[in-house]
C-alpha positions as CSV (number, residue, x, y, z in Angstrom):
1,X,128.4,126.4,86.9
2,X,127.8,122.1,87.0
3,X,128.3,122.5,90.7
4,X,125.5,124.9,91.3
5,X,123.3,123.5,89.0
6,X,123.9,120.3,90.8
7,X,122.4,122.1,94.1
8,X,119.4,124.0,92.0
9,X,118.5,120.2,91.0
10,X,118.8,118.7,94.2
11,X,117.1,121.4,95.8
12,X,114.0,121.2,93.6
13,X,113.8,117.3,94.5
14,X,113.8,118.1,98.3
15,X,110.9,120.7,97.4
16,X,109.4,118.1,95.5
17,X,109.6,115.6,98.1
18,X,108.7,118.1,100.5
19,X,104.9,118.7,98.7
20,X,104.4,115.2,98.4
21,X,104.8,114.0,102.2
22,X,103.2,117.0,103.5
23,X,100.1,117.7,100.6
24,X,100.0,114.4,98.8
25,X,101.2,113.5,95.4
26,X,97.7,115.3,93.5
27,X,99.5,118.7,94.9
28,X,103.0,118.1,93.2
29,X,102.4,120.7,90.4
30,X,105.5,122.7,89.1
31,X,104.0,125.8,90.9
32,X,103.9,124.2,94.2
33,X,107.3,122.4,93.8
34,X,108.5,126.2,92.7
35,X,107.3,128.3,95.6
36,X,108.6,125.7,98.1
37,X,112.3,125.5,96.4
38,X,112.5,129.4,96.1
39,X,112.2,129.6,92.5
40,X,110.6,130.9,89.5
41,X,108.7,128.4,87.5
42,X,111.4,129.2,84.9
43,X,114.2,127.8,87.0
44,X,112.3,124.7,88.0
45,X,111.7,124.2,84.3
46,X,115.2,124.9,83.2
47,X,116.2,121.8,85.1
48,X,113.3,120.0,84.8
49,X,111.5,120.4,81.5
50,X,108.4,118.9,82.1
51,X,106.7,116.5,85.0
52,X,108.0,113.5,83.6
53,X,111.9,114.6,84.3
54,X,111.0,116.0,87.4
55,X,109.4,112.1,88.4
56,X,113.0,110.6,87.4
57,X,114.8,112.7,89.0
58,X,112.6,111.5,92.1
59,X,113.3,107.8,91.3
60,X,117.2,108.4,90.8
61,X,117.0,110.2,94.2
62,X,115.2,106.9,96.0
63,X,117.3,104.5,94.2
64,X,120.4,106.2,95.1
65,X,119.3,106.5,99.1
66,X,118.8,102.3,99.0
67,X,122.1,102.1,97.4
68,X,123.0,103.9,100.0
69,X,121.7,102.1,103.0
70,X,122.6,99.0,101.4
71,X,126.7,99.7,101.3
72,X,126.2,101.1,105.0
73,X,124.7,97.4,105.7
74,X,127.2,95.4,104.1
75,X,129.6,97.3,105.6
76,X,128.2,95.6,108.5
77,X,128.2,91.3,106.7
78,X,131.1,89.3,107.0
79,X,132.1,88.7,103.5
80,X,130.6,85.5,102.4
81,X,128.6,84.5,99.3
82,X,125.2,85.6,101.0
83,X,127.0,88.9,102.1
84,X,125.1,90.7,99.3
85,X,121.5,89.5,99.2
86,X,121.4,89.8,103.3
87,X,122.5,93.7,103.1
88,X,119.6,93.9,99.8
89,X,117.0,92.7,101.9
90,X,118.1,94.5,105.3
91,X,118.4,97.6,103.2
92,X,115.2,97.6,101.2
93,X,113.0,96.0,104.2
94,X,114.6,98.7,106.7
95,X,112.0,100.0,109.2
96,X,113.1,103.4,109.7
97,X,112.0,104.3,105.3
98,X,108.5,105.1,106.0
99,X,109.2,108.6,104.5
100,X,110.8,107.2,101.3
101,X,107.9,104.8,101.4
102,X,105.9,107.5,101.0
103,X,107.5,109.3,98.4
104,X,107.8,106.1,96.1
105,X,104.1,105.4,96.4
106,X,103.1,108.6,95.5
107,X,106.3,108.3,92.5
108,X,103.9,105.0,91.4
109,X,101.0,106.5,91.5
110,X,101.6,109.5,89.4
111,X,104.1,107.4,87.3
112,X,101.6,104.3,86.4
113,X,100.1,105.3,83.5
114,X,103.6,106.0,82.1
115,X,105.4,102.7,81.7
116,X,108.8,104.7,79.9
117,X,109.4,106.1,83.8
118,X,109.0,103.0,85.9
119,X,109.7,100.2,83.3
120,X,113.3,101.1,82.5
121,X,114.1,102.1,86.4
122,X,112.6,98.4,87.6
123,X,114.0,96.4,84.7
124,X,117.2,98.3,85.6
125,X,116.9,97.2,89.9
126,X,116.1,94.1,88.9
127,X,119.2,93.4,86.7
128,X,121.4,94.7,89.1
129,X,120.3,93.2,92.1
130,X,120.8,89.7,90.6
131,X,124.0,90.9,89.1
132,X,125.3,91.7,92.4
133,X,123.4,89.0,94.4
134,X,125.6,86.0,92.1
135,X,128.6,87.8,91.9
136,X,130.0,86.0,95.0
137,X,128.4,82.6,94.1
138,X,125.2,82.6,95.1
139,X,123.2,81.1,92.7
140,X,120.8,82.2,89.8
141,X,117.9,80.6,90.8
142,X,118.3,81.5,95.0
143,X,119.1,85.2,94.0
144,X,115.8,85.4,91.6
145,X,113.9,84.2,94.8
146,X,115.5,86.4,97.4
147,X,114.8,89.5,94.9
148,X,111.5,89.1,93.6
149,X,110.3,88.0,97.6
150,X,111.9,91.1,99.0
151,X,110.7,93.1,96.2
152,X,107.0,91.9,96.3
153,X,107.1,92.5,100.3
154,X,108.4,96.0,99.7
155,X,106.1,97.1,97.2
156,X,103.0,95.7,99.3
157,X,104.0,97.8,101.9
158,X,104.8,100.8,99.7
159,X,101.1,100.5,98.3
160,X,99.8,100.1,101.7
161,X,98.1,96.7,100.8
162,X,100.0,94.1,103.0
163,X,98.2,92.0,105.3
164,X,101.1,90.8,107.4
165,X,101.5,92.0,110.8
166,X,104.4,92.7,112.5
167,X,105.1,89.3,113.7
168,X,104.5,87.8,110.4
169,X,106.9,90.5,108.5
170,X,109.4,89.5,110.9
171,X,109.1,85.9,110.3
172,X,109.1,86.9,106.5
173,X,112.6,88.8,106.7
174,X,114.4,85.9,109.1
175,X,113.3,83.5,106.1
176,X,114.6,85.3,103.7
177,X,118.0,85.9,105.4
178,X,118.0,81.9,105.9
179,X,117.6,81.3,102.4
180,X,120.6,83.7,101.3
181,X,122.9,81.8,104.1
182,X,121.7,77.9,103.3
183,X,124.5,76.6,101.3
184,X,123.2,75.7,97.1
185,X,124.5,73.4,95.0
186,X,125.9,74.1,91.5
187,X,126.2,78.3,92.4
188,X,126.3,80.2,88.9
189,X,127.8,83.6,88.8
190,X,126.2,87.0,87.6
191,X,127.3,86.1,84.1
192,X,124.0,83.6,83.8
193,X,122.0,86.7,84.2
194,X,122.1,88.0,81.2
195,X,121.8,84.2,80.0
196,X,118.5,84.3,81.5
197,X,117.3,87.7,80.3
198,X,117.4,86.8,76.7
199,X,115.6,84.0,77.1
């Protein structure tokens, strides 16, 4: 029974998906996500109670598919202390997610006026991504950098407001991969994170 419920969800995500790349996110109405799973509107709401379950399901599904990439790139990264922040920026900045782009800017859109779906699921990156940047001695400070730059870039692109040609977002990336190899003095490990966040 879990396992086909497990398809029924993840099929009603690809429909989701589906509306918003091909009719924009002002179309992504249980009906429309319905129809294009194969479903009644019962069904979607059995797994999906209301539009607010439906938009985290979306989120898990993007932040899962950067996990992804990112373990396929440091797969890829001799091991090293800036093994982890060059696969987060690779993976995040990668040039072939201009579908997933999509999808997370129309998740933003429909999700900004809700801080209880996007807070928790950013605080959450955030965390982890300095977690995992200092766990192989890379230090507080260099990590917080790296994230927040490759985060801001991201986002600016996701939004479709960044001003930086292709050149310039080049430039941008090599930077950033610099900064994660350049050796820092004093590295502190992940446990200074939560030092930091209850500050």
């Amino acid at each position: 029974m879990g396992h086909h419920s497990d398809n029924a969800r993840e099929r009603i995500i690809d429909a989701a998906e589906q509306v918003v790349l091909e009719a924009g996110a002002g179309h992504l109405t249980f009906d429309a996500v319905a129809s294009r799973a194969g479903i009644s509107r019962g069904g979607l709401l059995y797994h999906f109670p209301d539009k607010k379950s439906l938009l985290r399901g979306m989120l898990d599904r993007q932040q899962k598919r950067i996990a992804e990439t990112r373990t396929k790139r440091r797969a890829e990264i001799p091991a090293g202390p800036e093994r982890e922040a060059v696969a987060f920026v690779l993976s995040l900045l990668d040039e072939d997610s201009k579908a997933s782009g999509d999808i997370m800017a129309a998740l933003i859109a429909m999700a900004a006026h809700d801080p209880e779906i996007l807070g928790p699921v950013a605080q959450e990156s955030y965390r982890q991504a300095i977690a995992d940047l200092t766990r192989d001695g890379l230090n507080f400070e260099r990590a917080a950098v790296i994230t927040l730059a490759t985060y801001g870039l991201r986002f600016f692109e996701v939004l479709s407001v960044s001003y930086f040609n292709a050149k310039e977002r080049h430039r941008i990336i090599k930077e950033l991969l610099a900064l994660a190899k350049e050796p820092a003095p004093n590295p502190q490990g992940a446990d200074e994170v939560m030092e930091h966040g209850q500050k």
